[in-house]
C-alpha positions in Angstrom: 35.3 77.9 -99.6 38.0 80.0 -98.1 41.6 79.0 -97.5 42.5 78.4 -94.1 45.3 81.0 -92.7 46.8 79.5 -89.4 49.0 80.6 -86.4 50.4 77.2 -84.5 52.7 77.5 -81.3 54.1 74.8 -79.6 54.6 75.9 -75.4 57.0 73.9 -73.2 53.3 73.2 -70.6 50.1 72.2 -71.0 49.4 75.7 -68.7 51.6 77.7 -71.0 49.8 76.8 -73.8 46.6 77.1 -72.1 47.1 80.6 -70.8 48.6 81.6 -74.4 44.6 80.1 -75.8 43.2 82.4 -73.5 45.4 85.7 -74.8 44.6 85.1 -78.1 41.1 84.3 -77.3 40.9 88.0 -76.0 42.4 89.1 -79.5 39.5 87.2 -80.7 37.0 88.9 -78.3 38.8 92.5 -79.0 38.2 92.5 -82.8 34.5 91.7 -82.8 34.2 94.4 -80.6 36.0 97.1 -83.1 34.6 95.8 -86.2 31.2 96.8 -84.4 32.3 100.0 -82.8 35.0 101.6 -85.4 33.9 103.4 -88.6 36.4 101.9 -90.9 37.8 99.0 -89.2 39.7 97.3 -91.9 41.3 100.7 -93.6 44.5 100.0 -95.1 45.6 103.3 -93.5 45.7 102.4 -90.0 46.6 99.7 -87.4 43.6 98.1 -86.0 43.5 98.8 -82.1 43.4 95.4 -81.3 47.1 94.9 -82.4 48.7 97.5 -81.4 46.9 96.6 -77.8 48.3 93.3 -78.0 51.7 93.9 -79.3 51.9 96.7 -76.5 50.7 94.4 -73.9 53.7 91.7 -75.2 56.4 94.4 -76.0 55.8 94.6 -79.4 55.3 97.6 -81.8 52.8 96.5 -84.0 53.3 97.7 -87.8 51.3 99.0 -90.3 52.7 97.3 -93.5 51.0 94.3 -95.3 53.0 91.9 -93.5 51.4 92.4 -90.3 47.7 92.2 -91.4 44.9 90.1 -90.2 42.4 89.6 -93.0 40.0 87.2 -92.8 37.2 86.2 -95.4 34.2 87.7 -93.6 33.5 89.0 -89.8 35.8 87.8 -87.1 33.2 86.7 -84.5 32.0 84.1 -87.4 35.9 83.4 -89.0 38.0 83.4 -86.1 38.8 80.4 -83.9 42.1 79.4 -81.5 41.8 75.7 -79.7 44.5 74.4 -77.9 45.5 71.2 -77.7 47.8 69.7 -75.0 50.8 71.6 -75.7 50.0 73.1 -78.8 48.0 76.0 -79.8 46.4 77.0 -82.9 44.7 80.0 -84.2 43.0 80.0 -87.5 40.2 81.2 -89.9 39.0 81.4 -93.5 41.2 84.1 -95.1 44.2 85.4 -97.1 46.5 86.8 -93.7 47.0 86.5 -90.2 50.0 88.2 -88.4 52.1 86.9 -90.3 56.0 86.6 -88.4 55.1 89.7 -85.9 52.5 87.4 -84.8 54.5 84.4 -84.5 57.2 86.9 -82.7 53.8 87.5 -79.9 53.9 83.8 -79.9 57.1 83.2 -79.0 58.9 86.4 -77.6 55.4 87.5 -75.9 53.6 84.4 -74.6 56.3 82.0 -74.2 56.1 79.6 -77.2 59.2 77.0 -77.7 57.9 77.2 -81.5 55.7 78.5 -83.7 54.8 78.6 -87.9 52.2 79.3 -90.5 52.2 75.5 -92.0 52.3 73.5 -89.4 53.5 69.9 -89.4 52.5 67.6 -86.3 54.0 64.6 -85.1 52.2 62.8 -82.3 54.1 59.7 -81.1 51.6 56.7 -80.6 51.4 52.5 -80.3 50.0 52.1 -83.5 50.7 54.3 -86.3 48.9 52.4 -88.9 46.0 51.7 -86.6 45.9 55.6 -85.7 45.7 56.5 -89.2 43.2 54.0 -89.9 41.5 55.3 -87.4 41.8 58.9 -88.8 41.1 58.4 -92.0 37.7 56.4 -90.8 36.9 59.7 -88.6 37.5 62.2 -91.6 34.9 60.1 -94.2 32.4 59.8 -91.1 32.7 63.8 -91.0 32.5 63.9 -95.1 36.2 64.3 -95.5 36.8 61.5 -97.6 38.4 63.3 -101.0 40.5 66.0 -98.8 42.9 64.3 -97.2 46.3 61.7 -97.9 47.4 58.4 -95.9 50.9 57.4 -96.8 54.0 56.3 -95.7 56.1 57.9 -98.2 58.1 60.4 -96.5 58.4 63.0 -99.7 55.2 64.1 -99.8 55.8 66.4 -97.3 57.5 68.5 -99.9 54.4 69.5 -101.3 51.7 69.1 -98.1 50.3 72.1 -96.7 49.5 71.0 -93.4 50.6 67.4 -92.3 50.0 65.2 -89.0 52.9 62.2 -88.8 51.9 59.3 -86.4 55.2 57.2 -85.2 56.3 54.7 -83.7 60.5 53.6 -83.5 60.8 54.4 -87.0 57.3 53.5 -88.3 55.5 56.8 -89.7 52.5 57.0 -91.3 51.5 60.7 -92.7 48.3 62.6 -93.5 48.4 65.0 -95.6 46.3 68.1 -96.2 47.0 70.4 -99.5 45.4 73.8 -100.3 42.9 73.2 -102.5 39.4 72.4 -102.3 38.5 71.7 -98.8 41.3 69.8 -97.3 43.1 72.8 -95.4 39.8 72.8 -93.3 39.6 68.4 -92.9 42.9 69.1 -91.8 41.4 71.7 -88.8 38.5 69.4 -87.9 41.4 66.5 -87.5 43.2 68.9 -84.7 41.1 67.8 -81.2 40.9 64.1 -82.2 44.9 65.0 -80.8 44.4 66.0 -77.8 45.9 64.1 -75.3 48.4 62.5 -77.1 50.4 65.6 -77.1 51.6 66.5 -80.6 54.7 68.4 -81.4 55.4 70.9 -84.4 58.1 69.5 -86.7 60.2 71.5 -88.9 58.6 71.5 -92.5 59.7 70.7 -95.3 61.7 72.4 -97.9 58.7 72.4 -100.7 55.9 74.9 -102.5 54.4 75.5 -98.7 57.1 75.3 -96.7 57.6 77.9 -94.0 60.1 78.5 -91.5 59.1 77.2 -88.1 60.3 80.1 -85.5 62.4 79.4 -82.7 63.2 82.4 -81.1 64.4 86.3 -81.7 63.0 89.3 -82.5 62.1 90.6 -85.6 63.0 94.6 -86.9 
């Protein structure tokens, strides 16, 4: 099973982030398209059109270094998705790169984002933390999840989580956690509309093996 490479933005409106889906969606829509037209679509020695479209269309010079590269494990129209939930939106697939920061810099500088990073770390504010997690936790075995996630309340495993979702309360937090191995990168995206409406947030990660900044704004170059 692939690893799961993932863009997350947080927008300041539920429309924001909505109209951001739809951009990226496009993306989406572009690349199938030139992996069935071009000749050599994934050539080391040139830009795919699809960025430099996009970055043109956001006032962004797409590069042609490594940093920049989308590379997913198979065909696009089967590996890439982008779902947005409330606020948030995330684009992912089953793969070794994504944009990397000149895609986060779309996000933000192009299509508005408040926030945006390649590890994402939710918080979602709720009544009943424990009871939310149980409820979780309950959802992910039902959908044969059962060995690929963490509940805990112990704040310092987010040191070494990939992806994490926090539910609080006034003080009471209660994590999942989501590493890189075996499947739990992808329990982690099938957890992602059991959130919606309860409007999540992005949190700054932390400082461990997966840590990665969350962006809040400037250019790159």
């Amino acid at each position: 099973m692939s690893h799961v490479v993932m863009q997350a933005a947080e927008f300041s409106t539920v429309a924001a982030a909505e109209q951001a889906a739809a951009e990226l969606r496009r993306l989406v829509a572009d690349y199938v398209s030139y992996e069935q037209t071009a000749e050599a679509p994934w050539s080391e020695g040139a830009v795919p059109a699809p960025l430099v479209e996009f970055g043109r269309r956001h006032g962004v010079p797409w590069p042609g270094d490594r940093t920049s590269r989308f590379l997913l494990k198979g065909l696009f129209t089967d590996e890439a998705n982008v779902l947005s939930v409330d606020r948030l939106v995330f684009f992912w697939g089953g793969g070794f790169d994504l944009g990397g920061a000149w895609l986060r810099e779309v996000l933000l500088r192009g299509l508005g984002a408040v926030h945006a990073t390649d590890v994402p770390q939710l918080a979602v504010r709720v009544d009943d933390p424990q009871a939310r997690a149980a409820a979780s936790a309950e959802f992910l075995v039902e959908e044969d999840h059962e060995e690929q996630f963490t509940t805990t309340s112990d704040d310092a495993v987010l040191d070494g989580a990939l992806f994490t979702i926090t539910f609080e309360r006034d003080g009471d937090r209660v994590h999942l956690t989501f590493e890189d191995s075996g499947g739990q990168d992808w329990a982690f995206v099938a957890m992602l509309p059991q959130l919606s409406g309860d409007d999540p947030t992005l949190r700054a990660p932390a400082r461990g093996p997966h840590a990665s900044v969350v962006d809040g704004g400037g250019a790159l170059g």
